[in-house]
N, CA, C and O of each residue as an XYZ file, in Angstrom:
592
protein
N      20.531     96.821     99.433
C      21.585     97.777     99.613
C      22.869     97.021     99.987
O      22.748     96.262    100.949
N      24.246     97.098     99.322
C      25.289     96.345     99.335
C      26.142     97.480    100.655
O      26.151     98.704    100.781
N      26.792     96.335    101.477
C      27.464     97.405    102.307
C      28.927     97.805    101.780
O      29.412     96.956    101.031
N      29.674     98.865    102.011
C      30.879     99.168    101.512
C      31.406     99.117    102.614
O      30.878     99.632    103.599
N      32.835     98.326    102.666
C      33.866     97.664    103.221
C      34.536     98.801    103.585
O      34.587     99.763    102.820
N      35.232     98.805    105.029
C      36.191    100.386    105.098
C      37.269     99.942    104.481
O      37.644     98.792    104.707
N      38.094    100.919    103.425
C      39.263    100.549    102.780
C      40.589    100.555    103.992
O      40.269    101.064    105.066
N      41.472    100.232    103.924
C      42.669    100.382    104.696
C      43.815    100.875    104.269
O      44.000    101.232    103.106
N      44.597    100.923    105.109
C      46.202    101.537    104.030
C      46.458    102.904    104.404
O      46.113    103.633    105.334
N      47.143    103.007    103.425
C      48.198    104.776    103.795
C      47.174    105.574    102.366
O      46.558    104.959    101.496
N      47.288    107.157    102.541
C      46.836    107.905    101.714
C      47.983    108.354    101.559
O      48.886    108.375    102.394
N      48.005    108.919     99.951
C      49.377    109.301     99.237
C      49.826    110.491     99.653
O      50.639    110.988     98.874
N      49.486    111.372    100.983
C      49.831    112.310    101.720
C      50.380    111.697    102.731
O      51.577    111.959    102.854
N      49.765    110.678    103.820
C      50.799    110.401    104.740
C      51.530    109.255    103.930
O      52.689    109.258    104.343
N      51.438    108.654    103.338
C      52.864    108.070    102.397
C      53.976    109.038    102.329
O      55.014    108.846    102.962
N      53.724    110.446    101.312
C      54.659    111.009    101.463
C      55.443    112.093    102.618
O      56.595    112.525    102.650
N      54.080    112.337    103.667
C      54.896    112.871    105.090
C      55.713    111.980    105.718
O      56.520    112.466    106.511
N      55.705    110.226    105.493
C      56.834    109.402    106.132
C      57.905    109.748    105.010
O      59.106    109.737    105.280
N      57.613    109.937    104.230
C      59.151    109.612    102.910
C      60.043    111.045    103.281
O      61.255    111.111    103.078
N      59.282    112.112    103.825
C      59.478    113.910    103.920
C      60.606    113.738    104.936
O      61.656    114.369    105.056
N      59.957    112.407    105.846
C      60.508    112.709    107.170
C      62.018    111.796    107.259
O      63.186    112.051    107.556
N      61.276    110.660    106.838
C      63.100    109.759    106.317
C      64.128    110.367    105.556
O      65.287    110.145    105.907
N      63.854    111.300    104.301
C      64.686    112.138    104.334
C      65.522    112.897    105.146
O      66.727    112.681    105.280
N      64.710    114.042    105.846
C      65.186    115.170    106.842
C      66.313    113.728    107.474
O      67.505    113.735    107.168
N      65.859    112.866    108.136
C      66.972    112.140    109.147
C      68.221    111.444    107.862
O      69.401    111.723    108.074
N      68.018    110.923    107.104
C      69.022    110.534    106.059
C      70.210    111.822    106.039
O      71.414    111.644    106.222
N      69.641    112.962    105.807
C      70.736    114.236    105.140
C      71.121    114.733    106.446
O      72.118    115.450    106.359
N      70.497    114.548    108.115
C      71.152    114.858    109.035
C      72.307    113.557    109.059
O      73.494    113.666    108.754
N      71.608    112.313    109.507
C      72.943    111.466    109.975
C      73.877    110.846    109.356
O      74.662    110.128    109.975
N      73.981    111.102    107.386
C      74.300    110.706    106.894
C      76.011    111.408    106.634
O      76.910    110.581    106.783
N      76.343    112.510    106.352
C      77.465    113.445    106.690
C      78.030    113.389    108.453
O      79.048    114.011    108.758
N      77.406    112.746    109.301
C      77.366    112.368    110.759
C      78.103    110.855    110.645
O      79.019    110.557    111.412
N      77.687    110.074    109.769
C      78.088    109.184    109.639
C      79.907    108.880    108.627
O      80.837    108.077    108.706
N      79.525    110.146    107.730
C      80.882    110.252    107.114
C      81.855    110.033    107.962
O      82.607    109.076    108.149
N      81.654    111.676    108.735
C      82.350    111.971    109.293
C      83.317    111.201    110.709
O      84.497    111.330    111.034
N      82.212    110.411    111.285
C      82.531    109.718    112.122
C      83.866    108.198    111.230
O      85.020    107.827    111.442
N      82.861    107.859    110.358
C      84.383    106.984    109.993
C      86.042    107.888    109.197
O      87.257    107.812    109.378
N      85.310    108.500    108.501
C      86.937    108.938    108.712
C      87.771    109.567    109.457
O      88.918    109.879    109.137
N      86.983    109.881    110.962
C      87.556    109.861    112.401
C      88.218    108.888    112.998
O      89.092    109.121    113.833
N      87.827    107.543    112.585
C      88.386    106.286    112.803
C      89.491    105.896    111.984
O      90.635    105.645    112.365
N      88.998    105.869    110.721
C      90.482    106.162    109.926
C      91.469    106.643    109.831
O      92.290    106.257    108.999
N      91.691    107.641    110.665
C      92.867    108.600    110.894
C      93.573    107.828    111.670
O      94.763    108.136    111.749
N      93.208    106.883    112.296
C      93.717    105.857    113.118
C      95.030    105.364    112.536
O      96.192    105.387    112.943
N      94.283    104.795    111.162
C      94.977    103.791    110.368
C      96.981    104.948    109.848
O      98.170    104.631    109.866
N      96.341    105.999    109.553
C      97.771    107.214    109.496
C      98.701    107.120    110.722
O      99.866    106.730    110.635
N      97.942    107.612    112.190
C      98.524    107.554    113.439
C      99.229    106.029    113.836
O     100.190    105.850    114.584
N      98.618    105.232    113.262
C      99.457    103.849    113.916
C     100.922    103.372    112.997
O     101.922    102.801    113.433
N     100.577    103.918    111.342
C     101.542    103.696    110.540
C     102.716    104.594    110.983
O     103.918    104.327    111.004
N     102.210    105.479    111.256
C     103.735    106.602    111.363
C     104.444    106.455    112.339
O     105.413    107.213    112.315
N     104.360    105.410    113.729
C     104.491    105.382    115.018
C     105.031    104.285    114.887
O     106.047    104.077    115.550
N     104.392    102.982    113.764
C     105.338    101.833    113.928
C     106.428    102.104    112.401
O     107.098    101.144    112.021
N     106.496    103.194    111.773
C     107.912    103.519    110.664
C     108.853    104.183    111.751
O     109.977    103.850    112.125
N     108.043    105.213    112.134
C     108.796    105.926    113.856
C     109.670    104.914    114.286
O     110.865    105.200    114.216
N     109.327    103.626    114.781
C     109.924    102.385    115.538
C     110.796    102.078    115.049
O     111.847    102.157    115.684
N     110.821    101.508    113.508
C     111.838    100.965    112.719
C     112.944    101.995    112.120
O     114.084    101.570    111.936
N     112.646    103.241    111.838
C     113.461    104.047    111.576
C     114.608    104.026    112.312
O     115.758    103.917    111.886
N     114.029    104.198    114.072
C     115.014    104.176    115.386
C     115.316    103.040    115.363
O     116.529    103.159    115.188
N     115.085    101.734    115.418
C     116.308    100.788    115.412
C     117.036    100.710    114.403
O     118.141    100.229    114.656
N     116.809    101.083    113.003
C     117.989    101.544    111.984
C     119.034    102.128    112.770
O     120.169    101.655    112.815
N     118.528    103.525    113.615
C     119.477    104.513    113.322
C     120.108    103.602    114.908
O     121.261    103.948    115.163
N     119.567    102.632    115.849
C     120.305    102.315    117.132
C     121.267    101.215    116.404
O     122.226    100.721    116.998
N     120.922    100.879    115.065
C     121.925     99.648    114.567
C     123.295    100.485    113.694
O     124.442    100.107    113.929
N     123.136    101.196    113.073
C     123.575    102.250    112.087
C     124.159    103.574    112.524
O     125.067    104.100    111.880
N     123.583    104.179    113.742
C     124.382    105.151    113.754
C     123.505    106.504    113.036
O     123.802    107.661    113.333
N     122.721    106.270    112.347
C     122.679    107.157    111.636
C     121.084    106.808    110.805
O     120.886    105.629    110.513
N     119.803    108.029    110.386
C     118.799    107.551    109.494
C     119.305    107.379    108.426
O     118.951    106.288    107.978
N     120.230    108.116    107.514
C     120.475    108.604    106.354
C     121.721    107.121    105.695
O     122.772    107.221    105.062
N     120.937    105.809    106.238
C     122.199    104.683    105.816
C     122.191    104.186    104.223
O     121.100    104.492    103.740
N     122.715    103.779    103.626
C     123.192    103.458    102.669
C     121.811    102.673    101.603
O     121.218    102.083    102.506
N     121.457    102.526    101.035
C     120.206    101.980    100.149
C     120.986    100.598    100.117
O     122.149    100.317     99.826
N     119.645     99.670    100.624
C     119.558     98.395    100.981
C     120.162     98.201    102.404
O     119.992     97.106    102.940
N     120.770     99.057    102.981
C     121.043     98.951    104.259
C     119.759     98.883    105.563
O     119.480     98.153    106.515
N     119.367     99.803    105.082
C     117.650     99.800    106.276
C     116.451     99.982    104.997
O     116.242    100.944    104.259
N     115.704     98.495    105.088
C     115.006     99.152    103.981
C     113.317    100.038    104.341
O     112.451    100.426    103.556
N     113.387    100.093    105.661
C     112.233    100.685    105.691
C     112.668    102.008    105.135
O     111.976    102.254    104.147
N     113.725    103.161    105.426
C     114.024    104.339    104.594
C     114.241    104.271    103.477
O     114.341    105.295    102.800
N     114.382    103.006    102.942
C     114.443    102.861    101.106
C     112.890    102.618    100.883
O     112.485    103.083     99.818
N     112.122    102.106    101.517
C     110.426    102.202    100.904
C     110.035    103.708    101.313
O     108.926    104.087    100.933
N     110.860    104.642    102.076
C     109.939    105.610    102.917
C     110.532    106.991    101.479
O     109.795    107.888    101.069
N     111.610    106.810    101.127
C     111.805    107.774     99.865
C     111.507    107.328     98.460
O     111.504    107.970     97.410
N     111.307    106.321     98.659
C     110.621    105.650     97.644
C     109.932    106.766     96.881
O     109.762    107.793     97.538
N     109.417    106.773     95.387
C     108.001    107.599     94.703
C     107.035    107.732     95.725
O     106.723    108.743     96.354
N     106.431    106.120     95.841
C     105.138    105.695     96.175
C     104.918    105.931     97.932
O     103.838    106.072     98.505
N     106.045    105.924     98.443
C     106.008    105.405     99.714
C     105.843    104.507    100.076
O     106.225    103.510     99.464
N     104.787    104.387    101.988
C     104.461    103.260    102.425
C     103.052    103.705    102.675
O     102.602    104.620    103.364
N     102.352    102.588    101.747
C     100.461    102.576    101.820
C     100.526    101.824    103.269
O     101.218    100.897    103.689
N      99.705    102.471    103.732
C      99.130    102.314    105.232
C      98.673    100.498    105.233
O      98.812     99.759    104.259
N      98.229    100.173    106.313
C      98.030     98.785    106.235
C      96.042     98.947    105.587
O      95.600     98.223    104.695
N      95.576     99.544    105.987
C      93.986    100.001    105.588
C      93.854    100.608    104.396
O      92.751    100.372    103.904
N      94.706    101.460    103.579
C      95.100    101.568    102.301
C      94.425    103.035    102.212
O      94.065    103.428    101.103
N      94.262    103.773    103.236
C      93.845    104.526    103.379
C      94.575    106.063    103.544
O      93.954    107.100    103.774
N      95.942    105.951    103.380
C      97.202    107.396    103.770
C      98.257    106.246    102.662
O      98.111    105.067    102.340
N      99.255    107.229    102.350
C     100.351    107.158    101.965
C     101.570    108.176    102.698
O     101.798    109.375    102.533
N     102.305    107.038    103.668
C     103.444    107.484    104.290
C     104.958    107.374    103.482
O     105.518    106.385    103.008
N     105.362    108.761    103.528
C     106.577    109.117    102.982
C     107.802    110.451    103.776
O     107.464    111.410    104.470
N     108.706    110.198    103.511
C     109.976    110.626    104.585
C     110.098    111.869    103.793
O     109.693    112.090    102.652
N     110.908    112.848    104.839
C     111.468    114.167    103.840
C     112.636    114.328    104.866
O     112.971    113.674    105.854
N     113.080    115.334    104.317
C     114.327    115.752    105.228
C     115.241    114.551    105.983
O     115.535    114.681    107.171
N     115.686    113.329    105.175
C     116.392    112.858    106.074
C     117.671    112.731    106.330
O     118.422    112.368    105.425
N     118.088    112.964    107.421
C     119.737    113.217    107.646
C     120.270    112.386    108.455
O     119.599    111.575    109.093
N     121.333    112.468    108.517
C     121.945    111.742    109.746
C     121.159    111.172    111.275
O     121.144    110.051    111.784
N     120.579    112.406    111.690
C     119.979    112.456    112.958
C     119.252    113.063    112.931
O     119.080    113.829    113.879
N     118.032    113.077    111.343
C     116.634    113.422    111.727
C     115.767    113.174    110.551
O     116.231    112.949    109.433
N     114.548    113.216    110.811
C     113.702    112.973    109.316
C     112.047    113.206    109.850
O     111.525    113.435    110.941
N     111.651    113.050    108.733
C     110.189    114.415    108.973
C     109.446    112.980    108.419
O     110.253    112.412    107.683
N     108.348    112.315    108.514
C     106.977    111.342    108.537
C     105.876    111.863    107.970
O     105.035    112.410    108.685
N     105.734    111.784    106.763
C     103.959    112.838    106.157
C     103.440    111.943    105.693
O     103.862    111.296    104.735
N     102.107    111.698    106.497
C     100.870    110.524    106.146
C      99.557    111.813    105.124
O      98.948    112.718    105.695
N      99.480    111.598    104.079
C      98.469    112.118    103.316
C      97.260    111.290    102.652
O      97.460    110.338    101.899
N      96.377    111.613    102.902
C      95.691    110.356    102.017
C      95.679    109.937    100.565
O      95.972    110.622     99.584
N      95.223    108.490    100.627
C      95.609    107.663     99.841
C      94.605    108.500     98.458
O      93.566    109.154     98.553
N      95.442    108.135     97.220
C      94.537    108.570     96.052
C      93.231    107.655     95.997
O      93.243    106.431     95.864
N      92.016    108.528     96.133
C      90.466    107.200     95.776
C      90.238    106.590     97.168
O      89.861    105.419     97.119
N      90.392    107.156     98.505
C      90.592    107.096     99.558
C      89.411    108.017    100.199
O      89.464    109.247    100.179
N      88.066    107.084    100.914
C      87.700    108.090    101.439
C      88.366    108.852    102.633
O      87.548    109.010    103.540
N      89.104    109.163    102.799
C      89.776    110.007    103.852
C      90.380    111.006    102.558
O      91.154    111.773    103.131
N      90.379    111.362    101.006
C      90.730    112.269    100.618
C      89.732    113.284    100.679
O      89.845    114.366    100.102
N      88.611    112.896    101.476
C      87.442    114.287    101.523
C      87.612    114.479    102.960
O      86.803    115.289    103.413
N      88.530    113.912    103.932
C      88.696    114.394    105.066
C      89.131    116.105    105.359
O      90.115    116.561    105.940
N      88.553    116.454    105.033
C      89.114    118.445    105.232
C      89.894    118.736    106.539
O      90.876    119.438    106.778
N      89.251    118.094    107.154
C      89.855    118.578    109.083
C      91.132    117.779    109.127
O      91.847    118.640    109.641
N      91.864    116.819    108.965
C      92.826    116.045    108.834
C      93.743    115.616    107.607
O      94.170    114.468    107.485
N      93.967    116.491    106.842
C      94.717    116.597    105.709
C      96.185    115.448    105.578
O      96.392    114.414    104.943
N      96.862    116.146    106.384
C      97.904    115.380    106.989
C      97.990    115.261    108.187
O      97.391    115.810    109.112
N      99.183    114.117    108.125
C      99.543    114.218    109.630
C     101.097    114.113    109.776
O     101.499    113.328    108.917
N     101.838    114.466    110.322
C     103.116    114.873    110.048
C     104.125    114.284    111.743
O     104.085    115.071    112.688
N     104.862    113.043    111.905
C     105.631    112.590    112.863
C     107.326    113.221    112.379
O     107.681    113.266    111.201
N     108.115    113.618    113.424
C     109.653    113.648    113.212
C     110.140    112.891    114.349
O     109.508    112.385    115.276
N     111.681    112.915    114.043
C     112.299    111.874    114.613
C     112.261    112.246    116.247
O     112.706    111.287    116.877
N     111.837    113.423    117.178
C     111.626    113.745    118.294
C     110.386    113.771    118.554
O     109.993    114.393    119.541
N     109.264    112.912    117.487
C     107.951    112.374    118.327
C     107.289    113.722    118.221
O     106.560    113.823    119.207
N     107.245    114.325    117.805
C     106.233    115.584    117.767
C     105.736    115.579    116.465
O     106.365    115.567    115.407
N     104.441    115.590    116.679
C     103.236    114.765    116.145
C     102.582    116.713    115.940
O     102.785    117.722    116.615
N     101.674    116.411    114.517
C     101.157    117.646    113.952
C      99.880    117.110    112.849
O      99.620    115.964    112.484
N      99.368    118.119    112.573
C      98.720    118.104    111.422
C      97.768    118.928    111.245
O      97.056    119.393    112.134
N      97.684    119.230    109.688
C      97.446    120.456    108.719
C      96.179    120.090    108.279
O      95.984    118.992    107.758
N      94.982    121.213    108.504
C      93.685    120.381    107.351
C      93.819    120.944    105.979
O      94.884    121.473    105.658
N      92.754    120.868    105.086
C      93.298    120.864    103.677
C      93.251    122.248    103.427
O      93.065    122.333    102.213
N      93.310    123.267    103.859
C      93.872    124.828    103.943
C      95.134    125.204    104.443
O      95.558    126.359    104.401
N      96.167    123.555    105.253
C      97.142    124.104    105.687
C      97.350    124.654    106.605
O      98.398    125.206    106.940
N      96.099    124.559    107.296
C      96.218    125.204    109.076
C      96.288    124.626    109.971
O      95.413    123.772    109.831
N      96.815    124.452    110.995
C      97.131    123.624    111.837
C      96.166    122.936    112.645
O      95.532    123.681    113.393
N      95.917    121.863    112.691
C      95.203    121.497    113.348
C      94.998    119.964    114.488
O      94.071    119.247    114.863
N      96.248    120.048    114.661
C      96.923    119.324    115.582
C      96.078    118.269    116.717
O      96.015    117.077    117.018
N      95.377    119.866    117.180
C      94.669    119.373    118.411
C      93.829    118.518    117.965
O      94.287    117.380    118.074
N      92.660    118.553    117.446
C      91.950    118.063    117.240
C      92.106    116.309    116.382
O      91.387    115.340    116.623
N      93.225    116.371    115.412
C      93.315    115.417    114.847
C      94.303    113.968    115.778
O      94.232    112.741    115.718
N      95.210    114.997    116.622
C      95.746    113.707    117.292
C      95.764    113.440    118.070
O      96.262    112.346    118.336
């Protein structure tokens, strides 16, 4: 009489109750994980608009004025620019509106092919020349608090 060896290993049921279960945690922390970096990324918007913020104001403490002459301050000649100013992370595109003499509006939107263009909660983010800081998620509602 030959003896039979106990086999070892996984059966193709608990094989697939581990695969059932790595799933379930993949599709929880994985949108957890999105989300968390383009929380960090918003960074990269908030720091650009704060150091154009900077340079704008020593234009206007050298000049007199935002609205100076093209080639005179060229950070407001890159900021009306088409393209704008791509963030240093390449992640927003900062561009000027309204600028006058003694004021101008800062809109960081994300970059085209940018994961921060699936950011919903942080759409934009919007600086003016009195530092009041905003932003819209991608419905256009305000959502300020949370993003800055």
């Amino acid at each position: 009489m030959a003896l039979i060896k106990n086999q070892t290993g996984f059966s193709f049921i608990e094989l697939m109750a581990v695969v059932a279960i790595v799933g379930i945690l993949a599709a929880i922390a994985y949108p957890s994980y999105v989300k968390s970096v383009q929380k960090s990324n918003r960074t990269d918007a908030k720091t650009e608009l704060a150091d154009l913020s900077q340079r704008l104001q020593r234009c206007f403490t050298a000049n007199g004025t935002y609205a100076t002459a093209v080639g005179v301050c060229t950070v407001k000649d890159e900021l009306i620019n088409a393209n704008g100013v791509v963030t240093r992370g390449k992640f927003y595109v900062v561009k000027a509106s309204n600028v006058a003499a003694t004021s101008y509006t800062l809109t960081a939107t994300p970059a085209v092919d940018s994961v921060q263009g699936k950011d919903k909660e942080c759409a934009s983010f919007v600086l003016d020349h009195k530092g009041k800081k905003s932003a819209k998620n991608s419905n256009a509602a305000d959502t300020t608090d949370a993003c800055w």
